[in-house]
SEDO-54582 format. One record per atom (N, C-alpha, C): residue number from 0; atom name; x, y, z. Coordinates in nm, 3 decimals, padded with zeros to 5 digits. Layout:
<pts>
<pt pos="NUM" site="CA" u="X" v="Y" w="Z"/>
...
</pts>
This chain:
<pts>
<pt pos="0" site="N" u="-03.356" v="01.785" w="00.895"/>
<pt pos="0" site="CA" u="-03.368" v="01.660" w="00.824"/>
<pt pos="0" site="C" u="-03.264" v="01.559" w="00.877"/>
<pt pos="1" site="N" u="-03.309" v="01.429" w="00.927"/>
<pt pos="1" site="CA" u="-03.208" v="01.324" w="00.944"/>
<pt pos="1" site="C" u="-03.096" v="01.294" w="00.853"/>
<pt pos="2" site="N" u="-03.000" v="01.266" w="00.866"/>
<pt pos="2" site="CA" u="-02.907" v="01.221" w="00.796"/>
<pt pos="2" site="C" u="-02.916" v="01.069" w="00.763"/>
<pt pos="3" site="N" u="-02.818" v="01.025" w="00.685"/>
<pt pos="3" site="CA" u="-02.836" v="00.866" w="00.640"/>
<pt pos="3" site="C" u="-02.787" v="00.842" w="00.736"/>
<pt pos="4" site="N" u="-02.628" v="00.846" w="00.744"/>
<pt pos="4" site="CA" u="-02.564" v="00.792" w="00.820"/>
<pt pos="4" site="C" u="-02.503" v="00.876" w="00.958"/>
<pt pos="5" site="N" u="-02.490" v="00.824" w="01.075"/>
<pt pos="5" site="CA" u="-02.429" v="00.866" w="01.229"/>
<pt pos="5" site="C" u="-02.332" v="00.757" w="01.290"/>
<pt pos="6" site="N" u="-02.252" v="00.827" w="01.330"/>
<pt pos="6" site="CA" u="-02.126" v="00.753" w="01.379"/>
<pt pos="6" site="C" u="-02.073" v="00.840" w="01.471"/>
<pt pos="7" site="N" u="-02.132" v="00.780" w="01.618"/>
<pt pos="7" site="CA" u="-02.063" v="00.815" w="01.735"/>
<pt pos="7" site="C" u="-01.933" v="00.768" w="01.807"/>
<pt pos="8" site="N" u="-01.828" v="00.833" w="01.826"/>
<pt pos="8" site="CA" u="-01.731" v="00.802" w="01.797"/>
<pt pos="8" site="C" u="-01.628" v="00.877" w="01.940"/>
<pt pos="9" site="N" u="-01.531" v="00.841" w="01.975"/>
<pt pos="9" site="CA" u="-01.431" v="00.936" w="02.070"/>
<pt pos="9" site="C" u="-01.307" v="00.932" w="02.033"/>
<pt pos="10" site="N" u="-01.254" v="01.025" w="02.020"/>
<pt pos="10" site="CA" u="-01.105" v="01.085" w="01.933"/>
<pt pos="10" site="C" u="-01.008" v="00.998" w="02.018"/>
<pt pos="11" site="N" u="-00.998" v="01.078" w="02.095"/>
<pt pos="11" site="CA" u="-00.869" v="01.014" w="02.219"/>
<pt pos="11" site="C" u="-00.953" v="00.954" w="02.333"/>
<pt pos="12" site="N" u="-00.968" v="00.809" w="02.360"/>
<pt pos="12" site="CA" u="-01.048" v="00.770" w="02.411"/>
<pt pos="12" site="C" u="-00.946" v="00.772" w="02.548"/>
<pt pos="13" site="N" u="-00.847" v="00.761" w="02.562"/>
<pt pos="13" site="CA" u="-00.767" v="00.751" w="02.681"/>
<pt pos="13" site="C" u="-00.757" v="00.927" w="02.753"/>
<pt pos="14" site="N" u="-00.779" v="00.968" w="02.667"/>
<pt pos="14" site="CA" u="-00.761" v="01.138" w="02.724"/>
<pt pos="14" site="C" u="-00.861" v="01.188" w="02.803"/>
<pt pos="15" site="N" u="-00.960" v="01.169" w="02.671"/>
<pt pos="15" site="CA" u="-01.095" v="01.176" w="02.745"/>
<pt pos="15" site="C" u="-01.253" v="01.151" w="02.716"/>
<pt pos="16" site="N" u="-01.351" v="01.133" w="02.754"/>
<pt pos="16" site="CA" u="-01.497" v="01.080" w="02.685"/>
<pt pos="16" site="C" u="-01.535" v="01.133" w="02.664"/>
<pt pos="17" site="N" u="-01.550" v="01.283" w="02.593"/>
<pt pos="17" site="CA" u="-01.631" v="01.329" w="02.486"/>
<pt pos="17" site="C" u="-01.661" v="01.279" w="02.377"/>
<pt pos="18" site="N" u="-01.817" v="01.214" w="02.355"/>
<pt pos="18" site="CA" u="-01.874" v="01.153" w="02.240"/>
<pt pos="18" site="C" u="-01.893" v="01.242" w="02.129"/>
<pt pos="19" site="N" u="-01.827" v="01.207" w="02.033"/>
<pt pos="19" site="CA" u="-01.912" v="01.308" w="01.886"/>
<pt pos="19" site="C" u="-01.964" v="01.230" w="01.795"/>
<pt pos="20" site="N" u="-02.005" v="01.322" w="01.744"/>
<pt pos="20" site="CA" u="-02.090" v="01.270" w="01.623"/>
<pt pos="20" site="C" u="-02.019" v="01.323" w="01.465"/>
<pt pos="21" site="N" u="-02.069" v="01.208" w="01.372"/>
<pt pos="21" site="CA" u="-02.056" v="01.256" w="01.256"/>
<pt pos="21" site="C" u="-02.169" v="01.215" w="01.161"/>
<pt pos="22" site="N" u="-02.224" v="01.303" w="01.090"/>
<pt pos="22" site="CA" u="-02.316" v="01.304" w="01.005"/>
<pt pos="22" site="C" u="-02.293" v="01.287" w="00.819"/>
<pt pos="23" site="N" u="-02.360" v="01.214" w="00.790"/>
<pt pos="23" site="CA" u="-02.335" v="01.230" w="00.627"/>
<pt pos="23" site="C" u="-02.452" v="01.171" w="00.552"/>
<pt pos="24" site="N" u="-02.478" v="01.207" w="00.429"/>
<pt pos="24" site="CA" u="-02.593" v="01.087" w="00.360"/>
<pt pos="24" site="C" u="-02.516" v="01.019" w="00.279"/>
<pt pos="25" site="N" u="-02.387" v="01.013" w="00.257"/>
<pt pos="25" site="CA" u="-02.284" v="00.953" w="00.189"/>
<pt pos="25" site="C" u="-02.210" v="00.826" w="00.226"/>
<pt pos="26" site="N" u="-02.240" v="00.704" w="00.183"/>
<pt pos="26" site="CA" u="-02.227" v="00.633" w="00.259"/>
<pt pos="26" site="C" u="-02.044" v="00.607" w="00.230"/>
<pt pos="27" site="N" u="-02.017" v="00.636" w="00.083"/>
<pt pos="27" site="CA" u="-01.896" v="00.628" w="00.080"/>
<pt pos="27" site="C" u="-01.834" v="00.703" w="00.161"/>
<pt pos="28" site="N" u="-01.849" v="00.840" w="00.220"/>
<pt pos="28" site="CA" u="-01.800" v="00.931" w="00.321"/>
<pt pos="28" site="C" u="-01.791" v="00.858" w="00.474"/>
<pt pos="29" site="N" u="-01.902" v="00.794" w="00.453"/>
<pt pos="29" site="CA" u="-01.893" v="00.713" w="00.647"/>
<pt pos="29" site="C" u="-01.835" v="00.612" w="00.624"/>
<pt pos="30" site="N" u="-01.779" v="00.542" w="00.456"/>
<pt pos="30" site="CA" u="-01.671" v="00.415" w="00.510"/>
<pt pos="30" site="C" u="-01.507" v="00.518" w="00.532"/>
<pt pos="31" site="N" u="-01.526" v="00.558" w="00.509"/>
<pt pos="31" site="CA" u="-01.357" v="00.651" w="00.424"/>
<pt pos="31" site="C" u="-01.373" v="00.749" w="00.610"/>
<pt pos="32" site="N" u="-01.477" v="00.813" w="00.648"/>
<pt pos="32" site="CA" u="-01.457" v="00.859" w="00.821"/>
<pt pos="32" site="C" u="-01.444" v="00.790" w="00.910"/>
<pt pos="33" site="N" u="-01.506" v="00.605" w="00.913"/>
<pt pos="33" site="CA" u="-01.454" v="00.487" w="00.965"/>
<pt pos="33" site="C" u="-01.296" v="00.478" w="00.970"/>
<pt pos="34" site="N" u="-01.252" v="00.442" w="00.822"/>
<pt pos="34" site="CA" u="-01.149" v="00.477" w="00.777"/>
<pt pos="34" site="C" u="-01.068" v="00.542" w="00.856"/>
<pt pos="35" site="N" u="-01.078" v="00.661" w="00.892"/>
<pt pos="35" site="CA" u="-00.971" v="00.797" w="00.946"/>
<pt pos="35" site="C" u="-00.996" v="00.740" w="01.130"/>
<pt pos="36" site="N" u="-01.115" v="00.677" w="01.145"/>
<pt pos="36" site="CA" u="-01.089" v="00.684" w="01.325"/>
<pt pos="36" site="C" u="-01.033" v="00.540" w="01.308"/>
<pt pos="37" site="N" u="-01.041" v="00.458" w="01.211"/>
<pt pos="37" site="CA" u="-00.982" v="00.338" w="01.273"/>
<pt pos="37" site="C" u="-00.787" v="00.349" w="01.269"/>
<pt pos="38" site="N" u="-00.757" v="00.426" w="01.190"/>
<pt pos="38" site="CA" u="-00.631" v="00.478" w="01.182"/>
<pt pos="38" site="C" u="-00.589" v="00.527" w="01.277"/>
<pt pos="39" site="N" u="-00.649" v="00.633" w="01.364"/>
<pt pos="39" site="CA" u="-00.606" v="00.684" w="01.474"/>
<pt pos="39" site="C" u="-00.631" v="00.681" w="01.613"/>
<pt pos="40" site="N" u="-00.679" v="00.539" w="01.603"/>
<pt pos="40" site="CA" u="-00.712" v="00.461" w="01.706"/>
<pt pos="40" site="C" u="-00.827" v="00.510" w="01.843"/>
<pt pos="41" site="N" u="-00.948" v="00.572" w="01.710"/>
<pt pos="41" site="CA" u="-01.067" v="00.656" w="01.856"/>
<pt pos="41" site="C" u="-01.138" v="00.511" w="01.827"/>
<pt pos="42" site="N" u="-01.240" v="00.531" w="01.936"/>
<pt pos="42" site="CA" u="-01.358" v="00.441" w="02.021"/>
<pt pos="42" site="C" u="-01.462" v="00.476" w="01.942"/>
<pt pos="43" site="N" u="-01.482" v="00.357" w="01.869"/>
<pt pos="43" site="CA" u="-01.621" v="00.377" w="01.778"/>
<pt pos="43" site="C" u="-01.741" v="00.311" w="01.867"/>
<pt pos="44" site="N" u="-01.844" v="00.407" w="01.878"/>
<pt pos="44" site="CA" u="-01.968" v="00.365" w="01.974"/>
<pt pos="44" site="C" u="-02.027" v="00.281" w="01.919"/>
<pt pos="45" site="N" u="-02.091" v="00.375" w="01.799"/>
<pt pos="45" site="CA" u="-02.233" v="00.333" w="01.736"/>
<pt pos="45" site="C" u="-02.241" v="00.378" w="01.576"/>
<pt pos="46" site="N" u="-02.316" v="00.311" w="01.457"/>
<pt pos="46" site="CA" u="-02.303" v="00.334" w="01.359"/>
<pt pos="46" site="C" u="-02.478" v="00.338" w="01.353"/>
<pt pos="47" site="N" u="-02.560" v="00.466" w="01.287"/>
<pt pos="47" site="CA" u="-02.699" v="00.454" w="01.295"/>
<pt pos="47" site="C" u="-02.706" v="00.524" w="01.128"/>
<pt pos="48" site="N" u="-02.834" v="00.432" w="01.077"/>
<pt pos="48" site="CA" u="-02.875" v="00.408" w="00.921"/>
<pt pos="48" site="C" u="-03.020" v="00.489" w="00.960"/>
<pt pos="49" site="N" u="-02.991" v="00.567" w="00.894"/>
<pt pos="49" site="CA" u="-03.178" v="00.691" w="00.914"/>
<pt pos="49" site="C" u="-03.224" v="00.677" w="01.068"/>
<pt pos="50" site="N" u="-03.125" v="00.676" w="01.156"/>
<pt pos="50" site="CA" u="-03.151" v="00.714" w="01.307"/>
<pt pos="50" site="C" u="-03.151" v="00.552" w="01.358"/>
<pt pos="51" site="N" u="-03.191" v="00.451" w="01.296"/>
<pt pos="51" site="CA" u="-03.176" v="00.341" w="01.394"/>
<pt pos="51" site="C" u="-02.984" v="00.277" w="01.357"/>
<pt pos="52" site="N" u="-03.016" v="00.157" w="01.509"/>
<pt pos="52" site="CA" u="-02.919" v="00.195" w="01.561"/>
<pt pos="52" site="C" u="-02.874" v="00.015" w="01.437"/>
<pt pos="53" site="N" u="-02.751" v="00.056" w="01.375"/>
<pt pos="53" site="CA" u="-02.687" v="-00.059" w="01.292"/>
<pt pos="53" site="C" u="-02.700" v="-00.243" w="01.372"/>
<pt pos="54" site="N" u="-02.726" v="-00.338" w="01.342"/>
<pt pos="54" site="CA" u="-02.693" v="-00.429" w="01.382"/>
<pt pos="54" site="C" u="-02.577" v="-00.519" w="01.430"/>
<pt pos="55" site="N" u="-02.557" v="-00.609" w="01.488"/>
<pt pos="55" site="CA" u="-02.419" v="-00.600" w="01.524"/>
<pt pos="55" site="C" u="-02.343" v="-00.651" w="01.435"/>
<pt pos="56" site="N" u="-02.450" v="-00.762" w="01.307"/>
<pt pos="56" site="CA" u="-02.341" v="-00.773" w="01.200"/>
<pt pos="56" site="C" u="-02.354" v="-00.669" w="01.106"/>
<pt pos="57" site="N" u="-02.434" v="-00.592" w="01.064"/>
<pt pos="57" site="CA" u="-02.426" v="-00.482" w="00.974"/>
<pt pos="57" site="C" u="-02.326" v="-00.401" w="01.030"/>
<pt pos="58" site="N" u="-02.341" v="-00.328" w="01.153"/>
<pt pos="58" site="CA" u="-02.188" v="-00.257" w="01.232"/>
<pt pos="58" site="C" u="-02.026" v="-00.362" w="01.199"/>
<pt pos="59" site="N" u="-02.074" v="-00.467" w="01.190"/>
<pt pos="59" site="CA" u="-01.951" v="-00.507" w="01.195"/>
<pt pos="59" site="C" u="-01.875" v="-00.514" w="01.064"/>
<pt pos="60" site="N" u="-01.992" v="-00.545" w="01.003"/>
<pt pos="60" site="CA" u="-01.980" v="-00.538" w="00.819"/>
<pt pos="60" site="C" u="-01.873" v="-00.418" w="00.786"/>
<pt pos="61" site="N" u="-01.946" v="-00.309" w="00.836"/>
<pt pos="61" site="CA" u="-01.886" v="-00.186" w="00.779"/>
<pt pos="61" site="C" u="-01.761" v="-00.131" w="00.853"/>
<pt pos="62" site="N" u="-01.735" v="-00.191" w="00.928"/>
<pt pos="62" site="CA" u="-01.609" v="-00.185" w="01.017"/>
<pt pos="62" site="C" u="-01.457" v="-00.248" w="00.917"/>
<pt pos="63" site="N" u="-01.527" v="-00.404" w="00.901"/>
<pt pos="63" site="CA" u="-01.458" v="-00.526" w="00.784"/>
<pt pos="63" site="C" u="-01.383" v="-00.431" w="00.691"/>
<pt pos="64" site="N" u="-01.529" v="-00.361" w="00.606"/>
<pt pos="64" site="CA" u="-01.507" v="-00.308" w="00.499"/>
<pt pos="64" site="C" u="-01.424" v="-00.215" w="00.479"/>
<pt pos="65" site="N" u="-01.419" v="-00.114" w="00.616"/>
<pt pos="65" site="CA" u="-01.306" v="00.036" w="00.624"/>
<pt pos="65" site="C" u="-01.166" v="-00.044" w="00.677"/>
<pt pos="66" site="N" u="-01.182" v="-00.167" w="00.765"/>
<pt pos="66" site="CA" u="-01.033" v="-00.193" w="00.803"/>
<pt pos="66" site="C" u="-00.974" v="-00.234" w="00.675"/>
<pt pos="67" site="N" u="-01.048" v="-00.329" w="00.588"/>
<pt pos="67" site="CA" u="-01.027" v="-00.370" w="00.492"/>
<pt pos="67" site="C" u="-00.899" v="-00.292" w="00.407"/>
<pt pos="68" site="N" u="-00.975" v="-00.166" w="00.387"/>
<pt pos="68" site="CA" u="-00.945" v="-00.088" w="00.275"/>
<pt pos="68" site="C" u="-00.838" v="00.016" w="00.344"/>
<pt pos="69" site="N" u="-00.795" v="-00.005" w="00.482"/>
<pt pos="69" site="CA" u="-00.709" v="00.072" w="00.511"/>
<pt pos="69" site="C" u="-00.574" v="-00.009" w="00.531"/>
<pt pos="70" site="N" u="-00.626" v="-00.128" w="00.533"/>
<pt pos="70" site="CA" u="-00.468" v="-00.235" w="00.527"/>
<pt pos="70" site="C" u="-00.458" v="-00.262" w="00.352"/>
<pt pos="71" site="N" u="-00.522" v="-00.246" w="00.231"/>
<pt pos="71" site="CA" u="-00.537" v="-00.266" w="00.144"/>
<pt pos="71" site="C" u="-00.427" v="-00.098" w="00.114"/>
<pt pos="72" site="N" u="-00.459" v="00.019" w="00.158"/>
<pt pos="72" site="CA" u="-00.358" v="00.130" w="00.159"/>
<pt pos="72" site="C" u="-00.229" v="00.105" w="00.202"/>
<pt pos="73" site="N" u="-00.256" v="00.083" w="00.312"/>
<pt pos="73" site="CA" u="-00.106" v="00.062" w="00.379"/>
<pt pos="73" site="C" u="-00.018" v="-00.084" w="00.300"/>
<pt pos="74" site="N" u="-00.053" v="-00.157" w="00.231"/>
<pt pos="74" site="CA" u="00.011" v="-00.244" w="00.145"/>
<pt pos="74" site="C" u="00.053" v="-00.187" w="00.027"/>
<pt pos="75" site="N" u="-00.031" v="-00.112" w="-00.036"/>
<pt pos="75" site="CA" u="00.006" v="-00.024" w="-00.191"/>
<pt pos="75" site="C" u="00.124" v="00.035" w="-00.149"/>
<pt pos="76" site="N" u="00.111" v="00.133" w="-00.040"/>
<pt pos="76" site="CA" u="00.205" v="00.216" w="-00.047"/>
<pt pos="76" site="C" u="00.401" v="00.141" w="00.038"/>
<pt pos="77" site="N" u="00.337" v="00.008" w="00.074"/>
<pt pos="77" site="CA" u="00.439" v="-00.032" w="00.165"/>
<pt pos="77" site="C" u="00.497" v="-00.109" w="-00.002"/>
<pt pos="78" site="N" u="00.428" v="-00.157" w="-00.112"/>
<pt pos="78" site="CA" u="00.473" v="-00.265" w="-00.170"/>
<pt pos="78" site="C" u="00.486" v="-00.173" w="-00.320"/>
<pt pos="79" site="N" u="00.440" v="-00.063" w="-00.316"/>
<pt pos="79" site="CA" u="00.457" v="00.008" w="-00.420"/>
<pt pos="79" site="C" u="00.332" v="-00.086" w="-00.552"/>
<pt pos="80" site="N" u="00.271" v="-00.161" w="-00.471"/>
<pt pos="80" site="CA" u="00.163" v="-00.237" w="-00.567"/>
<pt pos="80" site="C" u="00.045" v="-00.130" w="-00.564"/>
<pt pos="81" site="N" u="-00.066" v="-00.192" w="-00.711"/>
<pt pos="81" site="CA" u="-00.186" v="-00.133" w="-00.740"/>
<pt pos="81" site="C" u="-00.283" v="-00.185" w="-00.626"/>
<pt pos="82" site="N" u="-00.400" v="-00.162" w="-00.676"/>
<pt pos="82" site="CA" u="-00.557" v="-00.196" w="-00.558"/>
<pt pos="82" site="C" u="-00.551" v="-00.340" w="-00.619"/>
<pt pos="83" site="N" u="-00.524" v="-00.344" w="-00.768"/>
<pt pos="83" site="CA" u="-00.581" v="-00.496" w="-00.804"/>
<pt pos="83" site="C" u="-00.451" v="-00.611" w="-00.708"/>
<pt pos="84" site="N" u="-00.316" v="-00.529" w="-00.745"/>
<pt pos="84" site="CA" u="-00.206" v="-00.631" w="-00.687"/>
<pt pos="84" site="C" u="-00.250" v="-00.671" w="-00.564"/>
<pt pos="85" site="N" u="-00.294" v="-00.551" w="-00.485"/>
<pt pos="85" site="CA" u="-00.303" v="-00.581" w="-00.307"/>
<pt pos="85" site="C" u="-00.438" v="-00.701" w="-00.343"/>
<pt pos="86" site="N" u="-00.579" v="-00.696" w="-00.397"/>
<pt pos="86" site="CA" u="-00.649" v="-00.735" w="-00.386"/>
<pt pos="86" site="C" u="-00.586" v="-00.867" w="-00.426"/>
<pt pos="87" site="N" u="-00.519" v="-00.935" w="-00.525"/>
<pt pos="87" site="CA" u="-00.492" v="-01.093" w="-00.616"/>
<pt pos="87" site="C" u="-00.412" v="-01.119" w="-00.457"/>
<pt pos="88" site="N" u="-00.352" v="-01.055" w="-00.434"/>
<pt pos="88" site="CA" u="-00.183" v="-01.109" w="-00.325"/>
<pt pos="88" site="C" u="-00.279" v="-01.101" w="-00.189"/>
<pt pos="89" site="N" u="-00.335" v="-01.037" w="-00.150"/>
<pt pos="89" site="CA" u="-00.372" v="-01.029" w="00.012"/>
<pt pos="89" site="C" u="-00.534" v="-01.043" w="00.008"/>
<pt pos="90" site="N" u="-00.555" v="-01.025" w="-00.097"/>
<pt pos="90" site="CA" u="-00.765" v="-01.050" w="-00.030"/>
<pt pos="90" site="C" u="-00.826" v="-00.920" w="-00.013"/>
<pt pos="91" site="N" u="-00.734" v="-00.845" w="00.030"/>
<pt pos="91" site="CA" u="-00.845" v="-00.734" w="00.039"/>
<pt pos="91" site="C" u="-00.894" v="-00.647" w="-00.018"/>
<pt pos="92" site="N" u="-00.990" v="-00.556" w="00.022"/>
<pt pos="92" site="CA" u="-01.091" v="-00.499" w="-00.085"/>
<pt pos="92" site="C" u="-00.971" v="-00.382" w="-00.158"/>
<pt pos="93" site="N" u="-01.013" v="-00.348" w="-00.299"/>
<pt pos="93" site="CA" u="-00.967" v="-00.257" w="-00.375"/>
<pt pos="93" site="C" u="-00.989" v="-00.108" w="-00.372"/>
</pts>
């Protein structure tokens, strides 16, 4: 059975090009695995919704949304503020 969501992706893109994949029907799971590669700086290919391939603003959408929420972390914990503080003071998502 297809999955919802696919996100081809490369860990250490400087090391080396092995493409992987990650699978989920969770879409909260593929912002929050966005999330973890945009942190550790892998090469995001491709983002695919029931096998087709995301658009470039829908891909980009969901990119927005995980950087969003990972500078929205890194502020809580730098400012000792809540999701709402980071969200009133900086804009970004909660």
């Amino acid at each position: 059975m297809l999955k919802q969501f696919s996100i081809d992706y490369v860990m250490l893109p400087r090391q080396n090009n092995r493409r992987l994949t990650h699978l989920t029907d969770d879409p909260v799971e593929a912002e929050e695995f966005l999330m973890h590669l945009l942190m550790a700086g892998a090469s995001i290919g491709e983002i695919r919704h029931e096998g087709k391939p995301l658009s470039g603003h829908q891909f980009d959408r969901m990119i927005r949304v995980a950087a969003e929420r990972v500078a929205s972390l890194m502020l809580q914990k730098s400012l000792g503020a809540d999701a709402a503080q980071a969200k009133d003071r900086f804009g970004f998502a909660a």
